[in-house]
C-alpha positions as CSV (number, residue, x, y, z in Angstrom):
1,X,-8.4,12.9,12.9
2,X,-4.6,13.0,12.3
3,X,-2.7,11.3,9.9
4,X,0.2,9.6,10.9
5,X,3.4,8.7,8.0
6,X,6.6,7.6,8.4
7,X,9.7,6.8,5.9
8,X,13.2,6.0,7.5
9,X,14.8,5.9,3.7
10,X,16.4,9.8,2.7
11,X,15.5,8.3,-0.8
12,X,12.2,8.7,-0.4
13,X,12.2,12.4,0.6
14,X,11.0,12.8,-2.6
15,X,7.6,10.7,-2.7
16,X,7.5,12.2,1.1
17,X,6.8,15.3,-0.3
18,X,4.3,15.0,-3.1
19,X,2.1,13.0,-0.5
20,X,2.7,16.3,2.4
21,X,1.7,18.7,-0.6
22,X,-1.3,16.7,-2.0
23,X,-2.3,16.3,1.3
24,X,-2.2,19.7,2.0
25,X,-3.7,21.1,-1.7
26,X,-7.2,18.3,-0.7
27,X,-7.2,18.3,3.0
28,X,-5.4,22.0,4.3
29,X,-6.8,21.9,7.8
30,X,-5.5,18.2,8.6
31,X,-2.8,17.6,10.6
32,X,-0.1,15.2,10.1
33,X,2.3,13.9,12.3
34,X,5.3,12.7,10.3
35,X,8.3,10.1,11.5
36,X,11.0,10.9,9.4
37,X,14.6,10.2,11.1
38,X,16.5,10.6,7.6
39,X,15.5,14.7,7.2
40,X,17.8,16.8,6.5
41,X,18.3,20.6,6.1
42,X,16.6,20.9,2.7
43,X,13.7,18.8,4.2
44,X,13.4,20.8,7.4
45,X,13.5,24.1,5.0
46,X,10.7,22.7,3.0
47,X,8.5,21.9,5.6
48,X,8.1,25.7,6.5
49,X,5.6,25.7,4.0
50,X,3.4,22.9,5.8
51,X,2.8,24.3,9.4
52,X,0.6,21.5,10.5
53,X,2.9,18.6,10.1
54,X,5.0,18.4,13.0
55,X,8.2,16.0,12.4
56,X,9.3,14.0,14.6
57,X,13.2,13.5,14.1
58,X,13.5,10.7,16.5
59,X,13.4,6.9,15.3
60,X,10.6,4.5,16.3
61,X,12.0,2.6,19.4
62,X,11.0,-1.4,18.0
63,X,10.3,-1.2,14.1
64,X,11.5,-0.2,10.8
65,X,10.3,-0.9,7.2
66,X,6.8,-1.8,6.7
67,X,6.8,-3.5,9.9
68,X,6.1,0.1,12.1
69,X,2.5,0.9,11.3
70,X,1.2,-0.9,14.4
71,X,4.4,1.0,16.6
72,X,3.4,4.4,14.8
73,X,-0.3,4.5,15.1
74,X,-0.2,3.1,18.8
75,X,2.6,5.9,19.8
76,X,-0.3,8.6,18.3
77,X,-3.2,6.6,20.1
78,X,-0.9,6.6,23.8
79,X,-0.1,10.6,23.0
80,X,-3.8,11.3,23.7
81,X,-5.4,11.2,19.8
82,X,-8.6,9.6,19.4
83,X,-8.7,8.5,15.4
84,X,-5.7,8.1,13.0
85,X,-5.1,7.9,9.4
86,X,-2.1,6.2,8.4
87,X,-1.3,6.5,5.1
88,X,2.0,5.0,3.0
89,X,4.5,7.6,2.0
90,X,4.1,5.8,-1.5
91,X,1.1,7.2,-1.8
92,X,-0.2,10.4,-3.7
93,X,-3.8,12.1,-2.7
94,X,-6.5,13.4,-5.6
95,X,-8.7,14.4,-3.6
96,X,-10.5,15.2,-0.5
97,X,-11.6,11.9,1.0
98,X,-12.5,13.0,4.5
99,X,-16.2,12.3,3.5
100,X,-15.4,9.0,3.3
101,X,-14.3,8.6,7.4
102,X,-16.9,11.5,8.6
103,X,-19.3,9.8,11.1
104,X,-17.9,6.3,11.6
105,X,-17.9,4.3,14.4
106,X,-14.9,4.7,16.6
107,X,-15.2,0.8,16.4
108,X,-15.1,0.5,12.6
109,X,-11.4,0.1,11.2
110,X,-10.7,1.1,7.5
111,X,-8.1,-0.3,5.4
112,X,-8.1,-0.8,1.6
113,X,-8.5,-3.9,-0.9
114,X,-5.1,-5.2,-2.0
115,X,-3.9,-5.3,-5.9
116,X,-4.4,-7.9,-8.4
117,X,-1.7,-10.2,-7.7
118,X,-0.8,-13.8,-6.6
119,X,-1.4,-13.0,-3.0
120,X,-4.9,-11.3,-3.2
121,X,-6.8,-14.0,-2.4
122,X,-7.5,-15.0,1.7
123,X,-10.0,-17.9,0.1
124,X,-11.3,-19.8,3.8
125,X,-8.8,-17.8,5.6
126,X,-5.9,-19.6,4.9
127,X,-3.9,-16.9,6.6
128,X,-5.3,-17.3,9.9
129,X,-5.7,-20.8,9.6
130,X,-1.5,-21.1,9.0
131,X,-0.7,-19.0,11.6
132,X,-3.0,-21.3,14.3
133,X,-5.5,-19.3,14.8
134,X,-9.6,-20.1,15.4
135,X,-11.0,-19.3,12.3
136,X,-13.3,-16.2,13.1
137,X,-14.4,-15.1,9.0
138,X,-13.1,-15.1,6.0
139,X,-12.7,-11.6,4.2
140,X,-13.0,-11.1,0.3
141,X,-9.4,-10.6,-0.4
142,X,-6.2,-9.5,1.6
143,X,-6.1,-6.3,3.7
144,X,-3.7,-3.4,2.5
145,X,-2.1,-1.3,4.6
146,X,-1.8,1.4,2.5
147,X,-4.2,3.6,4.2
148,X,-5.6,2.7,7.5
149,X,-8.0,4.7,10.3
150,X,-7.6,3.1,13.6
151,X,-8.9,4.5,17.0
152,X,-8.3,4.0,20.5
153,X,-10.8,0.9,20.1
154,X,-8.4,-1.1,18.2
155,X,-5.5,-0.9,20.5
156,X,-5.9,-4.8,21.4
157,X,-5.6,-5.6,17.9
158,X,-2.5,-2.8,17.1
159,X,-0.7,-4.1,20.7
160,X,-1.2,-8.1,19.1
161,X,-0.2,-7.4,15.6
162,X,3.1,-5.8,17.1
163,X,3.7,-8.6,18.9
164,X,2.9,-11.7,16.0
165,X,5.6,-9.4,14.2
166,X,8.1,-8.8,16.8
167,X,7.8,-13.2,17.6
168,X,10.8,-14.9,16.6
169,X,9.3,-17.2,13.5
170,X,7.8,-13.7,12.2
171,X,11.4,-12.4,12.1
172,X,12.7,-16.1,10.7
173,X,10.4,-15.7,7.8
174,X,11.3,-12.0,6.6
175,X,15.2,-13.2,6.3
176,X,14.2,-15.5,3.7
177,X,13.7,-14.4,-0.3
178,X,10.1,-13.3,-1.2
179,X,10.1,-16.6,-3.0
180,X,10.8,-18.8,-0.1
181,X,9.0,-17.1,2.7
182,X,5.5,-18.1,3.9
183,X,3.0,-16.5,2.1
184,X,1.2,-15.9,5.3
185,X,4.2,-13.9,6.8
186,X,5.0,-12.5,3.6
187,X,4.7,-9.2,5.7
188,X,2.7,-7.1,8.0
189,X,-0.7,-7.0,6.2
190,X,-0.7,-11.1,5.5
191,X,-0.4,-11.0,9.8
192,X,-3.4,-8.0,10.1
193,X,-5.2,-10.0,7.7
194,X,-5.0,-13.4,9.8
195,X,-6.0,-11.6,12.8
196,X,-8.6,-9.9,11.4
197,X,-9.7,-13.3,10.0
198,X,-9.4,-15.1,13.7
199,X,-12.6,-15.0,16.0
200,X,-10.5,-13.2,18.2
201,X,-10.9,-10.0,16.4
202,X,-13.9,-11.1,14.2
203,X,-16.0,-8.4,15.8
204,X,-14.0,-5.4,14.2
205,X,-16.4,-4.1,11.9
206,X,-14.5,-3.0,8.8
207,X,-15.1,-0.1,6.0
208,X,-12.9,-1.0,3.0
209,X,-11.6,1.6,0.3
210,X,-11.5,-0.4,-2.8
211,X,-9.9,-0.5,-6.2
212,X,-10.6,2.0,-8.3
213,X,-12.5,4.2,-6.8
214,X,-10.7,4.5,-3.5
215,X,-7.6,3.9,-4.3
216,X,-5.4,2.5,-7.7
217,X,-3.2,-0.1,-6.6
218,X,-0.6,0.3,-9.4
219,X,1.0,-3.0,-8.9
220,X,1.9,-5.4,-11.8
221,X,-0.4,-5.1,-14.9
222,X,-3.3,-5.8,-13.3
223,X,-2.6,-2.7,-11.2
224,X,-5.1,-0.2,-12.9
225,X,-7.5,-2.2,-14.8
226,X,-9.7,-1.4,-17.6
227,X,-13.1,-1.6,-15.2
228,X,-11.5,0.8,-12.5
229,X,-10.6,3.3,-15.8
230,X,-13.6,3.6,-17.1
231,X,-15.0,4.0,-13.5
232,X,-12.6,7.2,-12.3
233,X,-13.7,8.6,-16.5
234,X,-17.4,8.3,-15.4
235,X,-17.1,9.1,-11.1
236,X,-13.9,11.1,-11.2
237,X,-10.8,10.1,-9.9
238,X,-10.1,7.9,-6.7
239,X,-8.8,9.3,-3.5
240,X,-5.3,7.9,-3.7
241,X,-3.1,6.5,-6.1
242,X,-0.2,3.6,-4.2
243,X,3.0,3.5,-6.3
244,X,2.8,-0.1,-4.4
245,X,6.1,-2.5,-4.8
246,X,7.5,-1.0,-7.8
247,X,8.9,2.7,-7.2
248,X,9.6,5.1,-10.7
249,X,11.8,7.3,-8.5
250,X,14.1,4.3,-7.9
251,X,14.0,1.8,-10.9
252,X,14.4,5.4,-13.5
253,X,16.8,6.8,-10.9
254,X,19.3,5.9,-13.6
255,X,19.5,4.5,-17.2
256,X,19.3,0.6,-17.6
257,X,19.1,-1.9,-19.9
258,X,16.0,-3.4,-21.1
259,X,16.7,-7.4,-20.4
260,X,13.7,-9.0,-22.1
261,X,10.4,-8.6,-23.5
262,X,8.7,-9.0,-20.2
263,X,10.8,-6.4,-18.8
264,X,10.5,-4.2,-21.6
265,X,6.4,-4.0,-20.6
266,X,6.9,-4.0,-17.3
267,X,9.1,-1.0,-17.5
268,X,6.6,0.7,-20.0
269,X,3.5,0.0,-17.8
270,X,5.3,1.8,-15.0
271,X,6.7,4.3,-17.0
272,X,2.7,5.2,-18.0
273,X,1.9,5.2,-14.0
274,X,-0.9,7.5,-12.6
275,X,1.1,8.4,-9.6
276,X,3.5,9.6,-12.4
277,X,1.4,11.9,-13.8
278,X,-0.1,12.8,-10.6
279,X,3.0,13.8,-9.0
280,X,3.8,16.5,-12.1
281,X,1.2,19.0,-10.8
282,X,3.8,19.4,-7.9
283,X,7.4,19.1,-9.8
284,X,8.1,22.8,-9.6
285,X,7.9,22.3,-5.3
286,X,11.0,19.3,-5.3
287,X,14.6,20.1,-4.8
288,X,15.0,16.5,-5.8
289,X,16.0,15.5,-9.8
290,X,12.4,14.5,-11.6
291,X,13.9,13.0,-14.3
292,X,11.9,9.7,-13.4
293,X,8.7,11.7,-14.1
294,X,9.7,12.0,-17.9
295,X,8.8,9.6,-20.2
296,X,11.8,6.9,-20.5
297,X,11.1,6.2,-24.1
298,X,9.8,7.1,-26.7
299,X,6.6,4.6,-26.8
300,X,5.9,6.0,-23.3
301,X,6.0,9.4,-24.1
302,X,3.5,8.6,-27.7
303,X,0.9,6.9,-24.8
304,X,1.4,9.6,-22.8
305,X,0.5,11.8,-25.3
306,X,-2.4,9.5,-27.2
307,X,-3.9,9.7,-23.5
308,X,-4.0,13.3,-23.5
309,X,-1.5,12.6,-20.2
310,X,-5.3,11.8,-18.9
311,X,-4.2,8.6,-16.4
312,X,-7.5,6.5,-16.9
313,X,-6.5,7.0,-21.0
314,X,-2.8,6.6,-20.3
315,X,-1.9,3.2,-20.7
316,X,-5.3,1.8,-21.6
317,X,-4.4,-0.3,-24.5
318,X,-1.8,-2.4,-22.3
319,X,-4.7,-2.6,-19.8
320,X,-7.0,-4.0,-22.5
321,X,-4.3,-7.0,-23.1
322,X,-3.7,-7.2,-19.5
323,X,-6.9,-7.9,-18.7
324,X,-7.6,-10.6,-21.6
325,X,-4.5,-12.2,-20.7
326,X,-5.9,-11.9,-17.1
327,X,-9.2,-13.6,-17.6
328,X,-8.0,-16.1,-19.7
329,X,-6.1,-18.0,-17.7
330,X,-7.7,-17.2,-14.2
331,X,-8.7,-20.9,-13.9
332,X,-4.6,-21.5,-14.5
333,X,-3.5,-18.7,-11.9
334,X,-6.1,-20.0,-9.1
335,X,-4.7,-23.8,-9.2
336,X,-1.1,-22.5,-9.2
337,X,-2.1,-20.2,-6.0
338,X,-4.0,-22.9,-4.0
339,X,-1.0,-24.8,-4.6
340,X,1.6,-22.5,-3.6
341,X,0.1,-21.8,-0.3
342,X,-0.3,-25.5,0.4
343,X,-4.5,-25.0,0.9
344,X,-4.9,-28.6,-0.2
345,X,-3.2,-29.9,2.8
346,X,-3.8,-28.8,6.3
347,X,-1.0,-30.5,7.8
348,X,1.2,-27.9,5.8
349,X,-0.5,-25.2,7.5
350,X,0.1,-26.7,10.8
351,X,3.4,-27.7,9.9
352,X,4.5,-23.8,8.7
353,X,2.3,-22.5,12.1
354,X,5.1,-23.9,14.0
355,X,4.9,-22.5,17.6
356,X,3.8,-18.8,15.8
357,X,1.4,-18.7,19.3
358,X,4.1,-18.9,21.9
């Protein structure tokens, strides 16, 4: 196995790094190959300390953003390696996982259950029916991304995907706001989770990492709940920990205003992030200013503290009222999401299909 990443923002050289040393603390003897066009001198100095990830300086020919994975992983596959491991450079490692992929199938594809938010749900597989596609299964909830093993099997499934997000209306969709744009091309795992879904691909036999004890999906407050807390207290942590969507290294790269209430907890939840506290361990090893890892107020740093900086304790009483708020008005959020994605009429999935096969 090799683990394939890749970051084209000099941002993020920061997160880069905590995932290359947690990587190397749980996993020493795994190789990573590493696309990172954006390094520079300090980057190159620090990766003398990490002899088995080889950089490659060059860019990826076709893709950029979260659009590369299928690009990336298929360059490794085509280069003569027989399993990858993509993982996000989001991401932060807290243990050794490698259990978890010994023995499989080269046919089985892992991937990881997506977070607790509006577009969880792939209820009768909407996604594949709105891109055209013969419906093939429907999965529990959306595929992530976050952390992927693929193998040489899957290259007619990597070689599709790269083409559905290379097609014009794929494109067409991503210049519109994340509040206009098709839910089902709302970005590159919505498309892996309509193939996946189509009988075309219905065969892939799938392991899946899920919340909480593979991996904390810290989006929104729903992103580490109450049941996947008291799970890492009683089974130990999970394997990775996805600073997914909201970033602390970018929104506390500088002092702001609080605007409102609601962004005053959403500011505090992230401020009481496990990847936060995760990343500490390795401050000492960045360059980069860690100011974001400090608490950015004082309520943070009194949970902090009440937790015993202990992340399933850190932030548990906003998960309590998360989750109450959560299951009371489920009922509400599932009408409002069936309606948003138009499940009620399947002339609006044909309609937003639009020639997505050509």
């Amino acid at each position: 196995m090799i683990v394939c990443i890749t970051e084209d923002r000099a941002s993020f050289s920061a997160p880069l790094k905590l995932l290359l040393l947690s990587l190397a603390k749980y996993c020493p003897d795994l190789p990573v190959q590493l696309f990172f066009p954006a390094a520079d001198a300090s980057f190159l100095e620090f990766l003398k300390r990490l002899p088995l990830v080889t950089l490659n300086s060059t860019p990826l020919a076709r893709s950029t953003g979260w659009n590369v994975k299928p690009e990336a992983i298929s360059t490794l596959l085509h280069a003569g390696h027989d399993d990858v491991l993509w993982i996000d450079s989001d991401i932060i490692v807290t243990r050794d996982f490698r259990h978890e992929f010994a023995g499989l199938d080269p046919r089985v594809l892992v991937a990881t259950e997506e977070a607790l938010w509006g577009n969880y749900s792939d209820a009768n597989a909407w996604r594949a029916r709105a891109w055209g596609f013969k419906f093939g299964r429907q999965l529990p909830f959306t595929i992530n991304t976050g952390v992927m093993r693929v193998t040489r099997s899957h290259l007619p499934l990597l070689t599709r995907w790269q083409e559905l997000l290379e097609s014009d209306v794929y494109k067409q969709a991503q210049r519109l706001s994340t509040e206009d744009r098709p839910m089902h091309m709302f970005g590159d795992q919505d498309v892996l989770t309509a193939l996946l879904s189509s009988a075309e691909f219905s065969d892939i036999e799938l392991k899946i990492l899920k919340r909480g004890s593979g991996i904390v999906q810290y989006f929104g407050l729903s992103g580490y709940t109450c049941a996947e807390r008291f799970q890492n207290i009683l089974h130990g942590p999970p394997y990775f920990i996805h600073s997914q969507v909201f970033k602390p290294w970018v929104k506390f790269a500088a002092k702001r205003q609080i605007e409102n209430s609601r962004d005053f907890v959403d500011t505090l939840y992230l401020d009481l992030s496990p990847y936060t506290l995760a990343a500490q361990e390795y401050k000492a090893d960045l360059t980069e200013p860690c100011t974001w890892m400090q608490p950015q107020s004082t309520t943070a740093a009194l949970l902090r503290a009440v937790g015993f900086w202990y992340a399933p304790l850190v932030g548990l009483p906003i998960a309590i009222l998360a989750d109450i708020v959560k299951n009371a008005n489920l009922s509400i959020a599932k009408r409002f999401y069936f309606k948003r994605n138009s499940l009620h009429d399947p002339a609006d999935l044909k309609r937003s299909a639009g020639n997505a096969q050509q």
